[in-house]
N, C-alpha and C positions, 0 to 999 in steps of 0.2 A: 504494500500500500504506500501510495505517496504520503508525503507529508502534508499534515495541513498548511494553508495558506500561513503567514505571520500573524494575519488580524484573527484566524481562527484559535492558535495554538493555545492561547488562552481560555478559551472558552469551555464551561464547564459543562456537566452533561445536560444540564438544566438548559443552559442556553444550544446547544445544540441540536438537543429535544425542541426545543420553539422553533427554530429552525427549519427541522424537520416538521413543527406539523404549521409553521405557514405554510410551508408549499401543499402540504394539503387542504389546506383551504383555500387559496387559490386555486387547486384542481377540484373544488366543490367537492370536498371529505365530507361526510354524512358524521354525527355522532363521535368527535373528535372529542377523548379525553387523554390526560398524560397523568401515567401514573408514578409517583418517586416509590422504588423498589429496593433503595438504597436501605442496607440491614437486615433487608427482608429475604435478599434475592444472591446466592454467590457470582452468579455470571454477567449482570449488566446494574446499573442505578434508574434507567428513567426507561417504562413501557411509553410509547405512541399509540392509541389503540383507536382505530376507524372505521367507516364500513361504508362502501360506494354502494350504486344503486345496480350493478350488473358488471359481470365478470372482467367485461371490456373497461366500463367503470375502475375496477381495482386494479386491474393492472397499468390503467392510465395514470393511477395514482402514487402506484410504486415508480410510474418511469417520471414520476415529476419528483419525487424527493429521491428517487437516485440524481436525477441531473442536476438538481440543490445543491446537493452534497459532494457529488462528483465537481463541482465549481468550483467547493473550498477544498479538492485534495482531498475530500474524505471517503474513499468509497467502502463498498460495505464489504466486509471481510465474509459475508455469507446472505444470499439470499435465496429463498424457497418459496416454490408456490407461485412464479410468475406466469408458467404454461395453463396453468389451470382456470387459473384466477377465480377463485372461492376464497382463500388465505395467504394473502403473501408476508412472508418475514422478512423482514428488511435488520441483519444487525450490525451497526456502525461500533461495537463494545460498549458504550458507556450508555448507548441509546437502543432498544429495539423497537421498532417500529412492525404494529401486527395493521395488515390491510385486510377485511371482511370483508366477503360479499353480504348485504346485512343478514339472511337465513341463517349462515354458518357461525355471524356473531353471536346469534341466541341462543345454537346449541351449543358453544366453548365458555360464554358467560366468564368471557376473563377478568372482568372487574369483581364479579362474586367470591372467581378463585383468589383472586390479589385483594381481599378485602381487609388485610390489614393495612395496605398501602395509603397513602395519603394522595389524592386528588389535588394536580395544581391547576390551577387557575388559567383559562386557555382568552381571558374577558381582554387583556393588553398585548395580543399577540400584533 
């Protein structure tokens, strides 16, 4: 993986996570929350969690916050679920970004699984 940009390398998960979900709302994300997993979670600190309205939908979503993030040199060390487009995983490490078709969001109910997680605020994006 490249490196981040300079104005990036700072930036914490927190703000990369925002990062990551303007560009999903710019590509019209459905049900955008960010979850801090940090304490909770070994492998990442912040969920992205969304849900477009059709397959074509999600994966248009993942191709907008890969090209985001791909700007600032960050590309994602792993992504799944772009062929299908029901679920895609997008993980940049300190960020994972989960992309829903919304059917599939209801039955993984990931906010219920992560329910000790803290909910930020998506209101100053």
């Amino acid at each position: 993986m490249q490196r981040l940009k300079t104005e990036y390398q700072d930036k914490s998960g927190l703000e990369l996570a925002k990062i990551c979900a303007h560009a999903a709302i710019d590509a019209k994300a459905e049900e955008l929350v960010i979850l801090d997993v940090k304490g909770i979670s070994s492998f990442t600190d912040y969920f992205v969690i969304m849900n477009g309205r059709s397959t074509r939908h999600v994966q248009g979503l993942a191709e907008s916050i890969e090209k985001e993030m791909r700007a600032k040199r960050a590309n994602t060390s792993n992504a799944e679920g772009l062929e299908e487009g029901m679920w895609v995983l997008l993980d940049f490490d300190d960020v994972v970004v989960h992309i829903f078709y919304h059917e599939q969001r209801k039955f993984y109910d990931l906010e219920s699984l992560w329910h000790d997680a803290r909910q930020i605020s998506i209101e100053n994006i």
